[in-house]
Each structure stands twice: as structure tokens, then as C-alpha cells.
Steps between C-alpha positions, in 0.01 A plus 500: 500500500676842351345743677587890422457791828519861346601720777767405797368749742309479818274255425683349213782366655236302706353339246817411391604313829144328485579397147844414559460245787138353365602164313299532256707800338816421267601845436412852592585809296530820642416794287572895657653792357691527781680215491755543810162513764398190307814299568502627822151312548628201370816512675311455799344184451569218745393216284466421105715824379675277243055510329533850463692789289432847429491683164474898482101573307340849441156377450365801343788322170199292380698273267798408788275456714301271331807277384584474857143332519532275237547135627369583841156323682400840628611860609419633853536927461635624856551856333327824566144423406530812226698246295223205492372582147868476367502163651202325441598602051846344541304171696267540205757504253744225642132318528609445864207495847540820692454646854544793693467632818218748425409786291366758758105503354569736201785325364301170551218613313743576204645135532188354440471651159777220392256197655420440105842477385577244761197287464632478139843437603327232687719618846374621828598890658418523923456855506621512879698215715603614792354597868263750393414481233532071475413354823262742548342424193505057550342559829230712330456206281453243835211735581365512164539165467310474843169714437209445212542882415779801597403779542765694731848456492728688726866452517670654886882435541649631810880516550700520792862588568665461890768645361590820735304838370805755458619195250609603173268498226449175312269438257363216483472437117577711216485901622356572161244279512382608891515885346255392201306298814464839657475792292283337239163485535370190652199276287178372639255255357147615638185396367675345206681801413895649532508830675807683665539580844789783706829335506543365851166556596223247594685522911359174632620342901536137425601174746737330327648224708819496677745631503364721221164562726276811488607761264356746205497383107448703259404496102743504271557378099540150429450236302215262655262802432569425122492140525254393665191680342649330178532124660206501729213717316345217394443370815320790591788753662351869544806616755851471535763714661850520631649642864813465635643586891896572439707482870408864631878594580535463086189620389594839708786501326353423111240777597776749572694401190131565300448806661822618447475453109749230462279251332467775199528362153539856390885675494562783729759772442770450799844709534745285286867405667662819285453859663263683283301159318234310578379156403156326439444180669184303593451431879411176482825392278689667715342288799553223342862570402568577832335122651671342225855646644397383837437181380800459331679686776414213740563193277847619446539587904727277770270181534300585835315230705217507273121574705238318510175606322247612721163589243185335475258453217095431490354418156080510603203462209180566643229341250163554538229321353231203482505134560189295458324880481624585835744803562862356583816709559876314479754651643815327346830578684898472470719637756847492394819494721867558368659162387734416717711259280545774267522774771287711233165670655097453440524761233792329267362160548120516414568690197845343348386160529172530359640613171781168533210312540308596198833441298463165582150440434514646196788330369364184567146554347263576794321807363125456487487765227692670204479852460587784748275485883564532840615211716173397627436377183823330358622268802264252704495743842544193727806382280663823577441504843656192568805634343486786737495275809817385372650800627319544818203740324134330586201613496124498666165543462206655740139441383212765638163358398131495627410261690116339487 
């Protein structure tokens, strides 16, 4: 099984361990444009490095990128999510399965304009693979899967973080991504229809349960609000949204950052390093110019006695519906800890192995479907799942239902 991972990053260079010690794998190529962070990634691997090499890949170079594709049982896109469209026409082109880790609602709504050209290709696109959306999305497909008719579904993830609060700031995934999470305007499917709400708005106190326990969520963009309207309207779905609680300590600080104007797509005129001249930069480059020499500040630092992650994840669906003509509501559940074989936390787990675990499925032929759609629809949910438990991630179920 040739499997291909675009992007050596964050959550990339997880799906590469997963990859590179599952037994199932033969070889795993690693694509990035920045090929020394890459190697870095795989440098690090405690077990079946001699599976995997990297190779530098611009995907936005449609024809390289789709010879590196050629040959390969599937692609699994860890880049920004910005770049998903250049992906899923070099999978189309090297006629090879595709997933990604989401397209952030807008982006996902563009990706399903190439569900044609896929069915045709007779090859299956997961249009999000990871925590959220991807687990979020199976588990929404246990409650389907549970209920005559959907009509509400409601996706809550709180995170938690015992890490100290004058800790430096961290972010948990790509900082791009958590701007576009927070500055853009979140969707909501109500009464069958897409409206916008204020970024960061929708405040709502929710118990999560330990250690992440009571804390506030709020709406931002994502993918599930695309998805599921698309994979469960025939069963009826009228609702859906998306609200996430971020550890307090760093949303103050990503609220300061936002307020500040540092998440600005727009240049700025600043005084240059020359007396007299000025320069034009955009805020949010220059933020994440200045994480990205952090990062590579501290990989290249004295080996310390590394620390152990402290952050907590909870992936809830809340489904309501009918059974049998009665009103039922599931609450499906995941609470994720950090993996302690890996020493990687909640955050890098139940995303980067998600996407490792779709590689595999799709290599070996277990898509329900061709054509571009969200998890819920491509992989048996329970399958998946199982896989999860592998690496400590289970899940549960509540049932609230009339009695008599």
C-alpha cells in the first residue's frame, strides 16, 4: 500500500507516524514545500522510518504534483485547507482516492462541484478526515443511523488545556485556519436554509466533562455545517450548526490578537528597517512568519526534557429526531486524552490519525461511494471507530426518549 501525505506540518507528521508503524503500509511519501520541517517530521519517527521519504511539492504546480500521485492508492492533503481544490485536480488527474482534513464550509461547498468528475473517475474524495470535521461527522452518522428521521444536528467540541495561563501562545492547528474560524462569518442551517451569524457570537455555558468541564462555546465556520445538510437532507435534517469552547487562557489571547488586527488579510503600511521608508506587510503573514520562527527556533534548540501534553478534547453530536414516531435525542460523545505512547496531545491525535486512517481504507477499497462527500457517507461509521479505539479514542452514546 503506497500511500502519498501532502503536508509535513502539525498534523501531517502525525499521520505520517500512524502510517508509518500501521502494517498494512509499504511506503509513505511525504510531499511539503518546505522540505527541511518535513524531514524533521520524519526524522522523528521511532518505528518504520526506512517506509517513508520526503520529496519537496508546491501543490498549486498542477502537473508535479500530479506525477507525484501517479502510482499511489490514495493522497491524504494535511495542507492549508485554501489549497484543497489544487489537490483534489492532481488526485483527479493521477486518477488517485483523495482526502483532506476539511475545507472550512465555503471551501467545502466549492469541493463538491468536482463530485461529478470523480464519480466518473470512478474514485472516492472525503471532504474532511480529521477531529472536526471527521469524527464528528461518523458519529453524526451512528445517530442517523439510530433514528427513522433527523431533524437537528448539533456538533459542541470543548477543549481544554492545564497547561499554566501566562503560557506562551500555541495554536493548536494551523493559525490561518483558527483566523478564517474567527473572523469569518460563521454558517447556520435553520429551517432548511444557510444564514450567517457574528463571528464568535452564539456565547453558550456548556458541561463538558472532565477535565474539560463547564465552559462557553461559541459559533464559528466549519465544515459539518456544509456537510451535513448535503448527506442527511434526505432523511429529513432542517438544523445543523457548529460551536466550539477553546481553553479560556488561549481564547483571551486569540481575542486580543483579533482585536488587535493581526488576523488581517489586508497589508498595512509599517515604518520599514531604513530611516525615512516604509514597508507594506499583512498582519496575519507577519504572525505567521513570526510562529513559524518560533517553531523552527525550538526544533533547532539544546534538546530539553521534553513536557508532557496536558489538553483535552470532546467531539459531542447532539441528534434529534424520531424513532417508531416518538421524539429521541442521541447524544454521541468522544473525549480525547493526549497519547501517551506518542507523547503528542488530544488535539494532534484525533485529527492526524483520522486522515492515516482514511489512507488506508481507501487504498484498500472500502469506500461506499465514488464521487466527492463527507465521511459519514464514504466509510462504515462503526469500522472507523474501531480503528480509533486502536489508539485509545472511544466513543458513547446517551439516549433521551419518552417513556409510555
Amino acid at each position: 500500500m503506497r500511500l502519498v501525505v501532502l503536508g509535513g506540518g502539525a498534523m501531517g507528521r502525525i499521520t505520517v507516524r500512524a502510517l508509518a508503524e500501521d502494517e498494512r503500509v509499504s511506503q509513505v511519501i511525504v510531499g511539503d514545500a518546505r522540505v527541511e520541517a518535513a524531514e524533521r517530521a520524519v526524522a522523528a519517527l521511532d518505528a518504520g522510518r526506512q517506509k517513508v521519504s520526503v520529496v519537496g511539492c508546491d501543490v498549486r504546480d498542477l502537473a508535479a504534483t500530479t506525477r507525484l500521485l501517479e502510482g499511489a492508492d490514495a493522497v491524504l492533503n494535511a495542507t492549508d485547507y485554501t489549497f484543497n481544490l489544487d489537490v483534489m485536480r492532481a488526485a483527479l488527474a493521477a486518477r488517485v482516492p483523495y482526502a483532506d482534513l476539511g475545507g472550512l464550509f465555503h471551501m467545502t461547498r466549492r469541493q463538491y462541484e468536482l463530485d461529478g468528475a470523480f464519480r466518473e473517475a470512478g474514485i472516492a474524495a472525503a471532504l474532511g478526515i480529521g477531529s472536526t470535521p471527521g469524527v464528528t461527522n461518523l458519529l453524526a452518522r451512528v445517530a442517523a443511523d439510530g433514528l427513522d428521521r433527523v431533524e437537528r444536528l448539533d456538533v459542541r467540541i470543548g477543549c481544554g488545556d492545564a497547561r499554566p495561563a501566562e503560557a506562551r501562545f500555541i495554536p493548536p492547528y494551523s493559525i490561518r485556519t483558527i483566523f478564517d474560524e474567527c473572523t469569518l462569518p460563521p454558517m447556520v442551517y435553520s429551517d432548511g436554509a444557510w444564514s450567517e451569524a457574528a463571528p464568535m457570537s452564539g456565547v453558550e455555558e456548556i458541561e463538558f466533562p472532565a477535565p474539560v468541564g463547564r465552559t462557553a462555546a461559541m459559533y464559528t465556520l466549519h465544515s459539518e455545517v456544509a456537510l451535513f445538510p448535503v448527506s442527511f437532507g434526505e432523511r429529513g435534517l432542517r438544523h445543523a450548526s457548529f460551536k466550539i469552547a477553546f481553553p479560556p487562557a488561549f481564547l483571551a489571547q486569540l481575542r486580543l490578537l483579533v482585536e488587535l488586527g493581526l488576523a488581517a488579510t489586508e497589508p498595512v503600511e509599517a515604518r520599514g528597517p531604513k530611516r525615512g521608508a516604509s514597508v507594506r506587510v499583512a498582519p496575519r503573514e507577519l504572525m505567521v512568519a513570526l510562529l513559524a520562527a518560533q517553531q523552527s527556533a525550538a526544533a533547532s534548540a539544546e534538546p530539553s526534557e521534553p513536557s508532557e501534553p496536558s489538553d483535552c478534547d470532546v467531539l459531542r453530536v447532539i441528534a434529534e429526531g424520531t424513532r417508531d414516531g416518538a421524539p429521541v435525542r442521541l447524544v454521541e460523545e468522544m473525549v480525547v486524552s493526549p497519547y501517551r505512547p506518542w507523547g503528542v496531545g488530544a488535539g494532534d491525535i484525533d485529527t492526524g490519525v483520522p486522515l492515516a486512517i482514511a489512507g488506508i481504507l481507501l487504498a484498500s477499497g472500502a469506500a461506499r461511494l465514488t464521487g466527492a462527500h463527507g465521511a459519514e457517507l464514504l466509510f462504515d461509521p462503526l469500522d472507523f471507530l474501531r480503528e480509533l479505539a486502536r489508539y485509545g479514542m472511544r466513543a458513547t452514546e446517551t439516549v433521551t426518549r419518552a417513556l409510555g
